[in-house]
LUMDRENZA-356005 format. One record per residue (C-alpha): residue in three letters; y, z, x. Coordinates in Angstrom, 3 decimals, padded with zeros to 6 digits, always signed. Layout:
N
<r:Ala&py:Y&pz:Z&px:X>
...
END
This chain:
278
<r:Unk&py:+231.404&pz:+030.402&px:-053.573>
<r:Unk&py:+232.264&pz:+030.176&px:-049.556>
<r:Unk&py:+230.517&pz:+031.976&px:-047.056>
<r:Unk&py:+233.426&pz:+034.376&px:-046.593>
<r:Unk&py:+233.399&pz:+035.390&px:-049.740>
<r:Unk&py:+229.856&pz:+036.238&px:-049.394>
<r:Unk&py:+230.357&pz:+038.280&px:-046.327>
<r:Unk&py:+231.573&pz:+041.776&px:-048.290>
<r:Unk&py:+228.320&pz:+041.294&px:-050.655>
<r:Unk&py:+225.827&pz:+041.238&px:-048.079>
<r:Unk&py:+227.449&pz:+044.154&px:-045.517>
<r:Unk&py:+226.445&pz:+047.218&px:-047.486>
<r:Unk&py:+222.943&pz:+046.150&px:-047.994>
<r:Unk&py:+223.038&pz:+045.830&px:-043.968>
<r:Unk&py:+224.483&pz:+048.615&px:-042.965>
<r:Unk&py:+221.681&pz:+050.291&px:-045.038>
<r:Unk&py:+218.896&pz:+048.839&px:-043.158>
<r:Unk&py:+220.937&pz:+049.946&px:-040.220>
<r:Unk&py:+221.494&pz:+053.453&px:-041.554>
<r:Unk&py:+217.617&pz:+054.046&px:-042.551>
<r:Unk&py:+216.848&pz:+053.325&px:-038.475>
<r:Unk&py:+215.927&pz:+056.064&px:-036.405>
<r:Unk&py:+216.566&pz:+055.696&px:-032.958>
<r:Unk&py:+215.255&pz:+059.418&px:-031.329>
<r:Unk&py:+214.457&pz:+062.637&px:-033.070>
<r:Unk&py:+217.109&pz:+065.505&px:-031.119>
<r:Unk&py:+215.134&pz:+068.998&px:-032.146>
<r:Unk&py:+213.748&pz:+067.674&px:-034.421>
<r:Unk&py:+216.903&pz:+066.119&px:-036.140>
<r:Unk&py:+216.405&pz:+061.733&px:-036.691>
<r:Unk&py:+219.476&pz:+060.204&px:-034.742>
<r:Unk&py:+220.379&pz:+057.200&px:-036.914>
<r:Unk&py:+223.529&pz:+055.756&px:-034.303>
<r:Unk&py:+223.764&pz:+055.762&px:-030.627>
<r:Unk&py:+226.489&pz:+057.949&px:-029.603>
<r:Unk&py:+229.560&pz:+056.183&px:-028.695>
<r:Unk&py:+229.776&pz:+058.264&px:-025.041>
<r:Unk&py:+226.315&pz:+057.881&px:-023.991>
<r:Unk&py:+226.549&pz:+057.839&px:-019.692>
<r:Unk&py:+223.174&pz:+056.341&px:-018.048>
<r:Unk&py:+223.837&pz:+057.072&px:-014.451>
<r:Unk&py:+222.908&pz:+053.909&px:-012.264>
<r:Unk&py:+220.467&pz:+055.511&px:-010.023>
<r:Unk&py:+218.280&pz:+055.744&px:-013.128>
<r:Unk&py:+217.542&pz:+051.850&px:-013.496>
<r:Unk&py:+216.661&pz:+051.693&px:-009.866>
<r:Unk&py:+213.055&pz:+050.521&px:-008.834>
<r:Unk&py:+211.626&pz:+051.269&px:-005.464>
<r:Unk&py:+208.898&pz:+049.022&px:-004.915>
<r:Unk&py:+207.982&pz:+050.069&px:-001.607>
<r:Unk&py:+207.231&pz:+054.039&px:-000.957>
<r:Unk&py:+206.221&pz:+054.847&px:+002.648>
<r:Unk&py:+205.185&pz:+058.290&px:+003.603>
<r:Unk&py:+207.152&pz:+058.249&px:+007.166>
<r:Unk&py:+208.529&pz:+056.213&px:+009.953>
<r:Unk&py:+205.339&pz:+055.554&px:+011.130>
<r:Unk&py:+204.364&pz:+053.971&px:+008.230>
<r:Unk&py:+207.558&pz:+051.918&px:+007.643>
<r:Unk&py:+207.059&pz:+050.185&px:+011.127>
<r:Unk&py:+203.557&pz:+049.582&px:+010.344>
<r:Unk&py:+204.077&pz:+048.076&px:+007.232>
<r:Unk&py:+206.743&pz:+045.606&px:+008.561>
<r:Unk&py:+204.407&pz:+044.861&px:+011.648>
<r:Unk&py:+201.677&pz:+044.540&px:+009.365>
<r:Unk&py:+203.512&pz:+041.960&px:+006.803>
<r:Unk&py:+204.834&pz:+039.662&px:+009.179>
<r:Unk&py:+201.459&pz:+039.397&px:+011.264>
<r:Unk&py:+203.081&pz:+040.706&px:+014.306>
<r:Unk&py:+201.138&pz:+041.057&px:+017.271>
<r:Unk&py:+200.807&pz:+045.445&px:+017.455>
<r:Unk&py:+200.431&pz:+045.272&px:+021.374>
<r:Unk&py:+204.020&pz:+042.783&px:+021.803>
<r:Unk&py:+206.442&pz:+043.865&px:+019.150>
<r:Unk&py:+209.014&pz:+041.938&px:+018.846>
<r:Unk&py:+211.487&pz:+044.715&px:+018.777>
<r:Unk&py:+214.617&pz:+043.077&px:+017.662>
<r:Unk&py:+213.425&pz:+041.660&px:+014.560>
<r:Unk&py:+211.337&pz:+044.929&px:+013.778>
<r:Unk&py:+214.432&pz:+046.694&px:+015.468>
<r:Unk&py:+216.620&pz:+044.685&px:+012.655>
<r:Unk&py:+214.706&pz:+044.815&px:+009.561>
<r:Unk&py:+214.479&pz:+048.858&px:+010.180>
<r:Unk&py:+217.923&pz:+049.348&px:+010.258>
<r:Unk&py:+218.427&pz:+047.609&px:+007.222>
<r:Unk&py:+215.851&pz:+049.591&px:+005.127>
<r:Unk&py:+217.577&pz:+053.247&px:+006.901>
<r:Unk&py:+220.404&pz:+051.779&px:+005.403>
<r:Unk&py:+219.193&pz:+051.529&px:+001.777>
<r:Unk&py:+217.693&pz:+054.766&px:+001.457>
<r:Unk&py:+221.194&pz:+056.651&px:+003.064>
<r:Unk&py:+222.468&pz:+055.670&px:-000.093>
<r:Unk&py:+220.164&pz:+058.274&px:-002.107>
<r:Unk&py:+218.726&pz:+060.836&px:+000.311>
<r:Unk&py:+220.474&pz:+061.383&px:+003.572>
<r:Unk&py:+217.923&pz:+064.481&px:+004.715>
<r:Unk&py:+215.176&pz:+062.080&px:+004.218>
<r:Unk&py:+216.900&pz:+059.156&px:+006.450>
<r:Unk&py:+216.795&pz:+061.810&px:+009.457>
<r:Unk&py:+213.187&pz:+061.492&px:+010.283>
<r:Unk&py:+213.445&pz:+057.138&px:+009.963>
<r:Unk&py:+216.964&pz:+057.279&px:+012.234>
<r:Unk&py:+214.974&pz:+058.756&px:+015.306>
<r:Unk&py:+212.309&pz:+056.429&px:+015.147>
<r:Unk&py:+215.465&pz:+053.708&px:+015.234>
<r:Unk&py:+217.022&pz:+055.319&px:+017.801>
<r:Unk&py:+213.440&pz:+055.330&px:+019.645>
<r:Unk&py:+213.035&pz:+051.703&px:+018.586>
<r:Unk&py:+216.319&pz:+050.728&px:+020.653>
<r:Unk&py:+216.303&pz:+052.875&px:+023.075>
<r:Unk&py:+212.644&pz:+051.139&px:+023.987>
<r:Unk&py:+214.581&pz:+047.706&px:+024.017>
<r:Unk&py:+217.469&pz:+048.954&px:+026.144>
<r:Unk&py:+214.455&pz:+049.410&px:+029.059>
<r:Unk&py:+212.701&pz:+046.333&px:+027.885>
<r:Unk&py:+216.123&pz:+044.424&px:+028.928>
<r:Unk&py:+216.624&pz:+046.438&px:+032.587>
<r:Unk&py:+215.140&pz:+044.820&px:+035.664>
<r:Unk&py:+211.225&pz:+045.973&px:+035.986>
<r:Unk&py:+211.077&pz:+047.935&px:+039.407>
<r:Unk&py:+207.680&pz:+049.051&px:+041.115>
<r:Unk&py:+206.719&pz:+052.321&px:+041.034>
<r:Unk&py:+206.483&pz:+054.490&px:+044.368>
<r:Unk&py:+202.739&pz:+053.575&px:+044.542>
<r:Unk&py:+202.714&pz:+049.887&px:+043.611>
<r:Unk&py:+201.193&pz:+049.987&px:+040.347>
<r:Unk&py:+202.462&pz:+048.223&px:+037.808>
<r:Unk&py:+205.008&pz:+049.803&px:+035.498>
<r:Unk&py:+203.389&pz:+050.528&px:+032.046>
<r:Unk&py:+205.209&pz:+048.541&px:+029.481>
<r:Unk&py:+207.856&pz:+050.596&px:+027.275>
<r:Unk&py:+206.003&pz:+049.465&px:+023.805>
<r:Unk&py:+202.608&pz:+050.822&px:+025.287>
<r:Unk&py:+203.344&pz:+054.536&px:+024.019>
<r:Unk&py:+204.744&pz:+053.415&px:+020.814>
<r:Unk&py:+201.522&pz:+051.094&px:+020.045>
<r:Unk&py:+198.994&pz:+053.929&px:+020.843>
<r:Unk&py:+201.238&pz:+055.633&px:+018.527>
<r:Unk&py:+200.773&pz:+053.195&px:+015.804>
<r:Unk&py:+197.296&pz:+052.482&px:+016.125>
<r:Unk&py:+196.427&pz:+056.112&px:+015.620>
<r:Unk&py:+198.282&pz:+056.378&px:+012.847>
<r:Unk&py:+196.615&pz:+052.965&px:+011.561>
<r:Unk&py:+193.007&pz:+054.287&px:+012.277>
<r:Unk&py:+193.773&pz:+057.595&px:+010.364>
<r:Unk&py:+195.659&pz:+055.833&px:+007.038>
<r:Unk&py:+192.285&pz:+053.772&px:+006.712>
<r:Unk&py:+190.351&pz:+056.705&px:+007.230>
<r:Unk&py:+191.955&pz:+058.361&px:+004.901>
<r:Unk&py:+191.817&pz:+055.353&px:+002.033>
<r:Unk&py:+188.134&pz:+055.243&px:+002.537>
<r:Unk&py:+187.781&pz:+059.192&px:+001.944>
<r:Unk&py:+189.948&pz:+058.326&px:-001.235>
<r:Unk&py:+187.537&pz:+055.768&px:-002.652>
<r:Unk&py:+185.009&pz:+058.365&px:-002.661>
<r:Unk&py:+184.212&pz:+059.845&px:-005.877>
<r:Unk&py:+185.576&pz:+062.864&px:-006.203>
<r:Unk&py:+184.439&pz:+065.610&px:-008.806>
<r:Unk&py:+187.399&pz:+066.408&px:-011.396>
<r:Unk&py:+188.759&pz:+063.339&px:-010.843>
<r:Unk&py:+186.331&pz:+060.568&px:-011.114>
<r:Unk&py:+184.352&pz:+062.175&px:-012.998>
<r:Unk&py:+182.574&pz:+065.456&px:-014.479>
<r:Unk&py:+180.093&pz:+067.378&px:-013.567>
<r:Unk&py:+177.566&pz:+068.197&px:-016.766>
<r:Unk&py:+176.518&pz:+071.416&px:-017.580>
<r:Unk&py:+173.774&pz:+072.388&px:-019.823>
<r:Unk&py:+172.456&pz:+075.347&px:-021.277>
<r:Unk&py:+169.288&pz:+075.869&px:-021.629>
<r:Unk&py:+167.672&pz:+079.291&px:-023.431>
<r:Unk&py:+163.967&pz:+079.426&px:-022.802>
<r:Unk&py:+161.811&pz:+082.646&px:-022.487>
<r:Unk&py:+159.766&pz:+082.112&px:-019.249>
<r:Unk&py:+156.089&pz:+083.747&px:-019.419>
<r:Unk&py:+154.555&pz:+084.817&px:-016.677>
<r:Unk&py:+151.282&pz:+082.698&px:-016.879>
<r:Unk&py:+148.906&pz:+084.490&px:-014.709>
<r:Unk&py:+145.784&pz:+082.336&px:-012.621>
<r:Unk&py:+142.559&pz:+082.464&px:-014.682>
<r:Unk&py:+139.559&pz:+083.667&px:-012.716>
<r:Unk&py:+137.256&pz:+081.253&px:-011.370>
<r:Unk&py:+133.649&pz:+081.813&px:-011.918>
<r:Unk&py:+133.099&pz:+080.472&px:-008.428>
<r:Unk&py:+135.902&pz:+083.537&px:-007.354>
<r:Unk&py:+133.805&pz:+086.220&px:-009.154>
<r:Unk&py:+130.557&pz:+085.405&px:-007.889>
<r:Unk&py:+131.706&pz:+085.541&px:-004.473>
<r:Unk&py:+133.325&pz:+088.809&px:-005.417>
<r:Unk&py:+130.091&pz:+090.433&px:-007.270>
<r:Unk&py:+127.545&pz:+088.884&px:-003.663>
<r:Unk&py:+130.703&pz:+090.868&px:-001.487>
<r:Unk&py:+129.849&pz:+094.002&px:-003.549>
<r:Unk&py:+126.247&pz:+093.673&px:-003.890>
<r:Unk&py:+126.376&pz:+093.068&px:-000.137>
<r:Unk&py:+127.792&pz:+096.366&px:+000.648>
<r:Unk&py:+125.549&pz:+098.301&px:-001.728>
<r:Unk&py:+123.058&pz:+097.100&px:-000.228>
<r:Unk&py:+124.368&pz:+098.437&px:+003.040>
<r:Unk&py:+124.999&pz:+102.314&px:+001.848>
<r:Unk&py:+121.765&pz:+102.323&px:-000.510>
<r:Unk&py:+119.335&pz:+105.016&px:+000.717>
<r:Unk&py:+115.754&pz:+104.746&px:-000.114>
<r:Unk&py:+114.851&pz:+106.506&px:-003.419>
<r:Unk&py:+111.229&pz:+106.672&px:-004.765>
<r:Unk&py:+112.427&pz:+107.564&px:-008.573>
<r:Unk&py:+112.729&pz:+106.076&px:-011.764>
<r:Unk&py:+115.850&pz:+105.843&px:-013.710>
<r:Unk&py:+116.632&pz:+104.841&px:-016.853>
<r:Unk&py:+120.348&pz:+102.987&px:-017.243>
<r:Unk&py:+122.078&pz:+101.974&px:-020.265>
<r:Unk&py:+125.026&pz:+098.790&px:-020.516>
<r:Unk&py:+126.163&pz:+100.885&px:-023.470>
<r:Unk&py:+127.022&pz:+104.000&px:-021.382>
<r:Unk&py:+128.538&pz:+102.398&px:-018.551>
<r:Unk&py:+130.844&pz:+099.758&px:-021.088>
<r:Unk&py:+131.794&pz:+103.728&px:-021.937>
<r:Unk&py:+132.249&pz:+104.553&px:-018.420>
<r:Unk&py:+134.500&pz:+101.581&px:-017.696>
<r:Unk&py:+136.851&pz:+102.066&px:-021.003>
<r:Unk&py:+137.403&pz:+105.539&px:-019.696>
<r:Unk&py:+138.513&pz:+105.161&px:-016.270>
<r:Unk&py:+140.933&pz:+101.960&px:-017.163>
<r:Unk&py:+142.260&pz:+104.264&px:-020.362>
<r:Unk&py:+145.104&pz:+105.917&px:-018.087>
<r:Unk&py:+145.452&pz:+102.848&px:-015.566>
<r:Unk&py:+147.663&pz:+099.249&px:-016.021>
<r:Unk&py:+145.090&pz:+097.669&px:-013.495>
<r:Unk&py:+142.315&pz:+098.665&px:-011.176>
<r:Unk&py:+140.847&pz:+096.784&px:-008.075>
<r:Unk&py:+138.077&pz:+095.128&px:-009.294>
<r:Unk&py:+135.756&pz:+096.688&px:-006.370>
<r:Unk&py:+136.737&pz:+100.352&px:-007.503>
<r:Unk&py:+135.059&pz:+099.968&px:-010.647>
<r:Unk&py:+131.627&pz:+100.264&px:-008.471>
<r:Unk&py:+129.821&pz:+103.357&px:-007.279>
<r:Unk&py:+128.147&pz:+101.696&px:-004.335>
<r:Unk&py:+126.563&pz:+105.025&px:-003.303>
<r:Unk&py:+124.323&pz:+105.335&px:-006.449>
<r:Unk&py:+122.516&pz:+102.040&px:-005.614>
<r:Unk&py:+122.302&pz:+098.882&px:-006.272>
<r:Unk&py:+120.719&pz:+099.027&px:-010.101>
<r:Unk&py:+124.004&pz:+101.293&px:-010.538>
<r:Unk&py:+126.337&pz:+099.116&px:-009.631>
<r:Unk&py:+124.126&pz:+095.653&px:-011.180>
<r:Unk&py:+124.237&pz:+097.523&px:-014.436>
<r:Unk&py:+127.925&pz:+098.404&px:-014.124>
<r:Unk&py:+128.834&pz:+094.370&px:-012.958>
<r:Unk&py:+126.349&pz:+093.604&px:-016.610>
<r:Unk&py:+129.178&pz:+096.188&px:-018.835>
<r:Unk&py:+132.312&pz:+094.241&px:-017.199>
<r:Unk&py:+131.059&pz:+091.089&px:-018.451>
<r:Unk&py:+130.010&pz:+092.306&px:-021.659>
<r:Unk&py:+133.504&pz:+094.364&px:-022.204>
<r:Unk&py:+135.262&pz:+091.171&px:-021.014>
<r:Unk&py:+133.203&pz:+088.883&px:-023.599>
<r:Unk&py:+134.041&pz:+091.021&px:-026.474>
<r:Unk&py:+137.972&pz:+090.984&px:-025.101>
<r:Unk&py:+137.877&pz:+094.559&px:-024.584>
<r:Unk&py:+139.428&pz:+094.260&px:-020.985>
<r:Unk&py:+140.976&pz:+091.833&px:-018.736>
<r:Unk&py:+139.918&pz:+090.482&px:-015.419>
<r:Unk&py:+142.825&pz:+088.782&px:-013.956>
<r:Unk&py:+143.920&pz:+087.544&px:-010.583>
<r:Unk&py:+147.546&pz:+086.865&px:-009.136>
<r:Unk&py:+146.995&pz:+083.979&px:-007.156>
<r:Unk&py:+144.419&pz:+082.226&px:-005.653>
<r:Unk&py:+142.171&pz:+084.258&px:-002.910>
<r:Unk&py:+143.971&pz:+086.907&px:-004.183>
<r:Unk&py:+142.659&pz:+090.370&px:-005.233>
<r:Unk&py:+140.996&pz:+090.658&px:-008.610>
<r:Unk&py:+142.049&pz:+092.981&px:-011.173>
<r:Unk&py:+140.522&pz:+094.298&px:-014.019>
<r:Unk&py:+142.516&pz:+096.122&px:-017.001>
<r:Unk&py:+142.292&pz:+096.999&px:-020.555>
<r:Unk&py:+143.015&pz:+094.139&px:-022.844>
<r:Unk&py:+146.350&pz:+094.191&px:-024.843>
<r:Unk&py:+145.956&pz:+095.211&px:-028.392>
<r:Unk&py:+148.205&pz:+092.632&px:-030.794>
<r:Unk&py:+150.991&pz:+095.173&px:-032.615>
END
């Protein structure tokens, strides 16, 4: 058999495989040929490889790449390489070619008086030179750019990365100071010291019970959240009064009938009743 003769066998089976392509999905729809009057416009397969954000940065960049001295431009070459890039991007954007045109026209107009004859001023200073202006110009813009870069290196929330947030549910309980024994000594010699200061002299006997006055103090803290712990003492009635009444706060504290608390250290102390579980 020859090879043309072989040629009808094998084009159906091709033209399958060709058929069973899909080249783009159009809503959804598979596209299995190119359309004969597809139009790609040329601007679409251009490639800009060099974006600058103004004319400033244009001449710097062409200063910059040839290693041209900032403070003696060589303004012709810089002059002609200018030019030549304004006339690129007329091509696609003639509003944005405005802004790079007057720095050209700035660019020659600086060699026009670069060419006259230099002429003294009135005072005999030196003239300044023409590029002076236009390297300030540039260095400014130099200084910011890198300024600018470094800011951009910083890391930046959002963008370099994320702040983490967690959430945390905890009850918080007030956790109040215990009472030092050192605290309520000094407190009880304070009180005692005071008694002894108001006590009148008494020739009697009196009989006191603990009981009575563990009675006395349950009754005045029944109506109260917290009482100084001085008030609880009747300094005028003596000092075995008050001695007796200082012996029924320790013994209602022991058996956790009240609470003697303080806020913070040096602070006042407090005595209440003690909190019955529910």
């Amino acid at each position: 058999m020859s090879a043309d003769a072989a040629t009808p066998a094998d084009a159906p089976a091709s033209s399958g495989v060709q058929a069973d392509l899909v080249f783009a999905r159009i809503h959804g729809e598979p596209l299995h040929r190119l359309p004969h009057d597809l139009y790609i416009p040329p601007d679409a397969l251009e490639v800009f490889l060099e974006s600058f954000e103004g004319p400033l940065d244009l001449l710097l960049y062409l200063i910059r790449k040839q290693n041209f001295n900032i403070l003696d431009i060589p303004l012709a070459e810089v002059t002609r390489q200018y030019l030549g890039y304004i006339e690129e991007i007329r091509r696609h954007n003639l509003e944005l070619a405005g802004d790079y045109l007057l720095m050209a026209a700035l660019l020659i107009d600086i060699k026009s008086r670069m060419l006259l004859p230099v002429r003294k001023a009135d005072t005999g200073e030196e003239v300044e030179d023409p590029r002076a202006e236009l390297a300030r110009r540039l260095l400014e813009y130099e200084r910011i750019k890198l300024g600018a870069l470094q800011i951009d290196r910083i890391p930046q929330i959002g963008r370099d990365f994320l702040q983490a947030q967690v959430l945390l549910e905890q009850t918080i309980d007030v956790q109040l100071p215990e009472v030092n024994v050192v605290d309520l000594r000094s407190a009880w010699a304070d009180i005692l010291r005071r008694a002894k200061l108001v006590q009148h002299h008494r020739i009697s006997r009196e009989e006191l019970s603990v009981r009575e006055h563990m009675t006395i103090v349950l009754r005045s803290l029944q109506d109260r959240r917290f009482a100084e712990f001085e008030e609880m003492f009747d300094a005028t009635r003596g000092v075995p009064v008050v001695v007796v009444t200082f012996i029924a706060l320790l013994e209602l504290a022991k058996e956790s009938l009240i609470e003697i608390t303080q806020a913070a250290a040096y602070a006042p102390i407090y005595v209440r009743l003690a909190y019955s579980p529910s």
